[in-house]
Wavefront OBJ file of the C-alpha trace (Angstrom):
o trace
v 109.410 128.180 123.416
v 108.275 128.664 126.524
v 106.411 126.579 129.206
v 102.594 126.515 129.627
v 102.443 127.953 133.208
v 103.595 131.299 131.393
v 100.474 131.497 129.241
v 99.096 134.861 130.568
v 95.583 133.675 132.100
v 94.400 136.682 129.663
v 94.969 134.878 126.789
v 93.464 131.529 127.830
v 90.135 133.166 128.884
v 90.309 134.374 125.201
v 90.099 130.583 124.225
v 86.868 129.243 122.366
v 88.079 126.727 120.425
v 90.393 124.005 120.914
v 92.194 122.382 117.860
v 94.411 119.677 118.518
v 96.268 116.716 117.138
v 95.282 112.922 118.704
v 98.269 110.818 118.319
v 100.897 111.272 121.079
v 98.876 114.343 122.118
v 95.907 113.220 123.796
v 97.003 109.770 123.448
v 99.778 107.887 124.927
v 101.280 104.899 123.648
v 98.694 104.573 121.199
v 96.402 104.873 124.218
v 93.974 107.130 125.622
v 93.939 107.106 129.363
v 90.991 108.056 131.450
v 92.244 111.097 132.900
v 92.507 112.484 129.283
v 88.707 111.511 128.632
v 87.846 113.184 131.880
v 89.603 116.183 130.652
v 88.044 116.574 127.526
v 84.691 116.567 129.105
v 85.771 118.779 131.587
v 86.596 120.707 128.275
v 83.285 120.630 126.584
v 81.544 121.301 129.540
v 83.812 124.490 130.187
v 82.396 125.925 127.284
v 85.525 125.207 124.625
v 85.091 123.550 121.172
v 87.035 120.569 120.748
v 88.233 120.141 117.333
v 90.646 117.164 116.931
v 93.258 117.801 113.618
v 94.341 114.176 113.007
v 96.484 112.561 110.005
v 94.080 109.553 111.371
v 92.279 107.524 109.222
v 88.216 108.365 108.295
v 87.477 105.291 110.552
v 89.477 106.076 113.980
v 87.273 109.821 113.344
v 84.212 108.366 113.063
v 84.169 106.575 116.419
v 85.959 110.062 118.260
v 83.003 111.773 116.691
v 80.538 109.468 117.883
v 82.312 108.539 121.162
v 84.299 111.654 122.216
v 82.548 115.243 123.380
v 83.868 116.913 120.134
v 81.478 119.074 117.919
v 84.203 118.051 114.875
v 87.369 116.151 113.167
v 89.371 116.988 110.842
v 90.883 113.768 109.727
v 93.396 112.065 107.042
v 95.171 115.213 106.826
v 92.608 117.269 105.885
v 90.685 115.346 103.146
v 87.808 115.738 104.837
v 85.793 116.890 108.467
v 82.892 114.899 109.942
v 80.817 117.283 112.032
v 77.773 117.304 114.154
v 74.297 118.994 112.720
v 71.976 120.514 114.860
v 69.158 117.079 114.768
v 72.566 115.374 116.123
v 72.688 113.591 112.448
v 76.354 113.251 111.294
v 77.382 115.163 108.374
v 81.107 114.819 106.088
v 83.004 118.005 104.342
v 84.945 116.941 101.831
v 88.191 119.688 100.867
v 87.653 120.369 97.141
v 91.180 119.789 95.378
v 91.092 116.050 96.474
v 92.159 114.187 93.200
v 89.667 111.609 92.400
v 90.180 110.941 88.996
v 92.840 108.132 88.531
v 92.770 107.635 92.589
v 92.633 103.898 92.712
v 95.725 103.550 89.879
v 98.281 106.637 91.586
v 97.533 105.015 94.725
v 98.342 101.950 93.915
v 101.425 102.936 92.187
v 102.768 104.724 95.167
v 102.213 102.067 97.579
v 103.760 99.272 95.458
v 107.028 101.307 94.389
v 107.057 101.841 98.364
v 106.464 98.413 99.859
v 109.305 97.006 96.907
v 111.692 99.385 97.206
v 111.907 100.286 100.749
v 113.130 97.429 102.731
v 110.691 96.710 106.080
v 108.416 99.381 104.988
v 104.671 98.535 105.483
v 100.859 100.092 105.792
v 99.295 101.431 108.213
v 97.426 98.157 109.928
v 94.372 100.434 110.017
v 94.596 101.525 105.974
v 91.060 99.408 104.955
v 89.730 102.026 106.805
v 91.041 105.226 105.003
v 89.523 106.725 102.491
v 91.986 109.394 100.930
v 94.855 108.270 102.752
v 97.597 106.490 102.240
v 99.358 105.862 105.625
v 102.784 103.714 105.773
v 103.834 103.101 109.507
v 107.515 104.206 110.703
v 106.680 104.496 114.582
v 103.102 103.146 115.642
v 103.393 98.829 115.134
v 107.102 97.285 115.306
v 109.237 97.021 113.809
v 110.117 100.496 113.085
v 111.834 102.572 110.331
v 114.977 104.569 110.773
v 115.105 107.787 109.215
v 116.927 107.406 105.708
v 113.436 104.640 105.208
v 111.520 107.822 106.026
v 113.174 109.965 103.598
v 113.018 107.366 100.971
v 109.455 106.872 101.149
v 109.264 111.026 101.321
v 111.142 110.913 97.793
v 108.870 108.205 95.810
v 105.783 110.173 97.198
v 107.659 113.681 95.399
v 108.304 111.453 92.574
v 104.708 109.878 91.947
v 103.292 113.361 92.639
v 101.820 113.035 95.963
v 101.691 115.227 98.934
v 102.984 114.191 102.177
v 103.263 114.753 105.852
v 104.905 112.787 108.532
v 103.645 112.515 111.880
v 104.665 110.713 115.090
v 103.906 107.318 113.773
v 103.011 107.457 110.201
v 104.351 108.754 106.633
v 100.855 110.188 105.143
v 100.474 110.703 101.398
v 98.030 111.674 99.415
v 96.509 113.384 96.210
v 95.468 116.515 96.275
v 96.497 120.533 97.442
v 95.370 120.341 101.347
v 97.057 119.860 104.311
v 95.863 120.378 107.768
v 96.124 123.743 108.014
v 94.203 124.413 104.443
v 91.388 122.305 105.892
v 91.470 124.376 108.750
v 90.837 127.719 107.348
v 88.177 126.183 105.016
v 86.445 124.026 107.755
v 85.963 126.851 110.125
v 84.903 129.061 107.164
v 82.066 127.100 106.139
v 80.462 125.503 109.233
v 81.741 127.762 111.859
v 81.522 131.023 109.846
v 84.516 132.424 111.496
v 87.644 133.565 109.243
v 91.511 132.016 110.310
v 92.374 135.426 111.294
v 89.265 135.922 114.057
v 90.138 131.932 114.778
v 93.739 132.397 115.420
v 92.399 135.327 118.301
v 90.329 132.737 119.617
v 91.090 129.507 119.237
v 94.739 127.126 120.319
v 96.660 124.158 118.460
v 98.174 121.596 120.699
v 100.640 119.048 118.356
v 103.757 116.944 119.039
v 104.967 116.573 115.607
v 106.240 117.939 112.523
v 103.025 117.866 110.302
v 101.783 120.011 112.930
v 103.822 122.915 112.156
v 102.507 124.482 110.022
v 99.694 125.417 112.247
v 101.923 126.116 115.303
v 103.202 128.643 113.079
v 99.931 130.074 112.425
v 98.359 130.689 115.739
v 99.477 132.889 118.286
v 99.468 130.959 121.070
v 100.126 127.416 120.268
v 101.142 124.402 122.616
v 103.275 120.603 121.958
v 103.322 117.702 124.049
v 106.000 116.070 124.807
v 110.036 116.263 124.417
v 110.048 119.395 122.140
v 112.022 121.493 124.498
v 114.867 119.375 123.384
v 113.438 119.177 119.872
v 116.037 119.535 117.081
v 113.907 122.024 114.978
v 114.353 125.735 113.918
v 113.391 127.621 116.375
v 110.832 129.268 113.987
v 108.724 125.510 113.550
v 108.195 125.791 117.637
v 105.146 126.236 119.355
v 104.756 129.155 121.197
v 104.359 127.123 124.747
v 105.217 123.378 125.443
v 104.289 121.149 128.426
v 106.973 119.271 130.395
v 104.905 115.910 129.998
v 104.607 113.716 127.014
v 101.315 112.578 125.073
v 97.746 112.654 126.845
v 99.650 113.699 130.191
v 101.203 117.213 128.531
v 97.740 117.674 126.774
v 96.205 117.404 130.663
v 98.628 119.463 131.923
v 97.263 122.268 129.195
v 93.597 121.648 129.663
v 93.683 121.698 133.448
v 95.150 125.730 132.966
v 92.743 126.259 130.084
v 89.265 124.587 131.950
v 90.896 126.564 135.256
v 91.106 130.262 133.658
v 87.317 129.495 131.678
v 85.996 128.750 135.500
v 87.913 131.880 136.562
v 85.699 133.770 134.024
v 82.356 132.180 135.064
v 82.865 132.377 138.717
l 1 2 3 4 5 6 7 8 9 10 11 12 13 14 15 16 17 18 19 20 21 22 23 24 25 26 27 28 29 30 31 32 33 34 35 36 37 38 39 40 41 42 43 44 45 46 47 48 49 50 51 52 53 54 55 56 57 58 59 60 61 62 63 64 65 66 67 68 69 70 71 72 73 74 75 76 77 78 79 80 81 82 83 84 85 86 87 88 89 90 91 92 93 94 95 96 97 98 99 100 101 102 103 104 105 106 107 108 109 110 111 112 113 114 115 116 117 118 119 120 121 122 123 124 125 126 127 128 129 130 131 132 133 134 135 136 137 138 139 140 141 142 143 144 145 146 147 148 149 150 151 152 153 154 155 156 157 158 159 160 161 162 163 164 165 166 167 168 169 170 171 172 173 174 175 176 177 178 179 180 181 182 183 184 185 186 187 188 189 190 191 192 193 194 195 196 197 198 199 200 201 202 203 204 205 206 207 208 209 210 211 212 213 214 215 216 217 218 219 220 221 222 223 224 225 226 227 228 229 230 231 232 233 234 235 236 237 238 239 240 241 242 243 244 245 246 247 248 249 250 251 252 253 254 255 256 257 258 259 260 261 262 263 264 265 266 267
């Protein structure tokens, strides 16, 4: 992996979209700082699609898509996308292989075999407003959860037959075949008309985390936040490029390059 300033400027005047991850990338602490809102203006108004690809619940994405100058989300892991219609009216893809049937009974399974057999383990305090999602906090509220709580959780979710990912701050389970990077490809296909392969020519991932690796594997040039250069990961999981500074500051440190080679272009 190698640092952002080596991104040939080439390649970033290539950019048209920009997909990234919201907790600890463009956020801070749980926090997103001013300079980061400035920068994702300075984004939009560069000429760059801002896609945010969040494990997030339904309700944090529905105030980034009202709020924030993003033409998209992607949220809860890819159960579904709010996106912008032309009339400005606000409309909700939903991926396919999302298991309703027996929802309400599996999930409620899952989260009491968790909560009584993982000692301190807990929801997300922002789960009333998820609406695929199951989200149990390791890292966001304290107190937090070491690792072998992590993996234990990780092993009832295998065992009730739910898929998983684990972010920065959150263990996130649900039912159904998607993931982030299956939303992705379908997303883009269906409102955007553009294929993965012409998007992965065009577009960028910034993430911080492991449920983000499967689409740092996928495009070509690819960018964390934060401590990854010290990262204990295979070398494979690696973005291609990482930023020195952590959270919203790394993701500023990336757009300020990006916004700089677009004007470069239009000058």
């Amino acid at each position: 992996m190698r640092h952002i300033t080596e991104i040939p400027k080439i390649e970033l005047q290539k950019i048209k979209f920009l997909l990234t991850d919201v907790d600890d990338t463009i956020t801070t602490e749980g926090k997103l700082h001013s300079q980061t809102l400035k920068v994702l203006w300075s984004l939009h108004e560069s000429g760059i699609t801002i896609i945010p690809v969040t494990g997030g619940s339904a309700g944090w994405a529905d105030t980034y898509i009202r709020q924030w100058p993003i033409d998209a989300v992607i949220t809860e892991s890819g159960a579904l996308a709010y996106y912008t219609e032309v009339d400005q009216r606000r409309g909700t893809f939903y991926h396919p292989s999302i298991e309703k049937e027996g929802y309400t009974l599996k999930a409620e399974r899952l989260v009491n075999r968790v909560l009584q057999e993982v000692p301190g383990s807990k929801l997300s305090s922002d789960q009333f407003c998820r609406v695929f999602d199951i989200a149990f906090d390791h890292h966001s509220e304290p107190p937090y959860l070491e690792k072998e709580k992590i993996d234990s959780i990780i092993k009832i979710c295998e065992e009730e037959g739910a898929s998983y990912g684990v972010s920065s701050i959150h263990v996130n389970c649900w039912f159904g075949t998607y993931d982030k990077l299956d939303m992705v490809k379908l997303f883009m296909e269906s409102y955007y008309h553009i294929s993965l392969e012409e998007l992965r020519n065009c577009g960028v991932y910034c993430g911080d985390s492991s449920n983000d690796i499967p689409l740092f594997q996928t495009f070509p040039l690819s960018v964390g936040v934060g401590d990854l250069f010290s990262a204990d990961w295979d070398e494979n999981d690696l973005p291609s490029y990482g930023s020195h500074e952590i959270g919203g500051k790394g993701f500023c440190e990336f757009a300020e390059l990006l916004i700089s080679a677009k004007r470069g272009i239009q000058s």
